[in-house]
C-alpha positions, 0 to 999 in steps of 0.5 A: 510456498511459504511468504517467508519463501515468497518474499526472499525470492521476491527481493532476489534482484537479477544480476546488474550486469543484465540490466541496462545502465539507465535502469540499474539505479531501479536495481539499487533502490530496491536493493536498499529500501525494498524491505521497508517497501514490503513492510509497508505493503504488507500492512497496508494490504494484508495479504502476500499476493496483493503485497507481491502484486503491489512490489511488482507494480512499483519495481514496474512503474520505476523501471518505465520512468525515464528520469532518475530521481534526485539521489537524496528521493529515491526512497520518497520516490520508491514508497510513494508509488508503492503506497499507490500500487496498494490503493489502486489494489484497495480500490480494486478490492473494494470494487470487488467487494461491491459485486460480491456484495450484490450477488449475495443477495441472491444468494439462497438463505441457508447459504448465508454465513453470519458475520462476527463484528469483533472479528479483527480481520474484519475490522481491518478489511473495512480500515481499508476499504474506507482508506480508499475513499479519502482524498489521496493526500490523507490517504497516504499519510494515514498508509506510511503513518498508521499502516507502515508505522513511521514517524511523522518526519519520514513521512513528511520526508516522503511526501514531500511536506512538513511535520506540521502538515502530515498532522494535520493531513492525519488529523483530518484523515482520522476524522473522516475515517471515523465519519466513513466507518459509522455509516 
């Protein structure tokens, strides 16, 4: 299948009348910012199964909550708990990682693939690895930011601070990635 494909079928919604009326506003909020939603997991986690993994979790998480959002924070609300989804995958994949990592160390030498450190795939992989370790505050600045290319006020929108505060937060983030990245 085809993330073309995949994602369409992912943002086909059921149709409202099967869905209980306390859950329809769920319906609508993937409706309307389900595409920024995708577009931001999409580069915060790389791949279409995590990306698919991460929409289910939110659409999930919100469907189980049982008190509507303000109508003016319902995008907040909705990109908040997808940018959680991501990190919970993130911290699982680095986690993952680490196992790997062990087990490779009995690995028989002929076995051994050499790495290329120009590789940029590579290098967004360890982006996000080292995402994980931030404090979530940072962490969510630099993933809506960065990641999900939005300006300074939409994430500040989102997350509920200020312009100010989401340069900083960033400022700050970029710093420590910077120290986490050089080990």
């Amino acid at each position: 299948m085809n993330k073309a494909l995949s994602i369409e079928l992912m943002l086909t919604l059921p149709e409202t009348a099967e869905v209980a009326a306390d859950q329809r506003w769920v319906l609508t909020a993937m409706a309307k910012h389900g595409q920024i939603l995708v577009q931001v997991l999409w580069r915060v986690l790389g791949n279409e199964s995590d990306v698919c993994d991460a929409y289910q979790e939110t659409f999930l998480k919100l469907a189980g909550i049982n008190s509507v959002p303000e109508k003016a924070k319902v995008r907040a609300y909705l990109l908040r708990t997808g940018t959680n989804a991501a990190i919970d995958i993130l911290r699982k994949r680095r986690n993952s990682k680490k196992l790997s990592d062990e087990l490779q160390r009995f690995k028989p030498e002929s076995y051994t693939v050499q790495d290329s450190d120009l590789d940029m795939q590579y290098l967004l992989d360890q982006l996000r690895q080292s995402l994980v370790m931030l404090p979530d505050s940072l962490q969510q600045v630099v993933m809506l930011r960065d990641l999900g290319e939005m300006t300074y006020s939409q994430v500040a929108e989102v997350l509920g601070i200020t312009v100010e505060s989401a340069r900083v937060y960033r400022r700050r983030a970029i710093i420590m990635l910077a120290e986490i990245m050089e080990d």
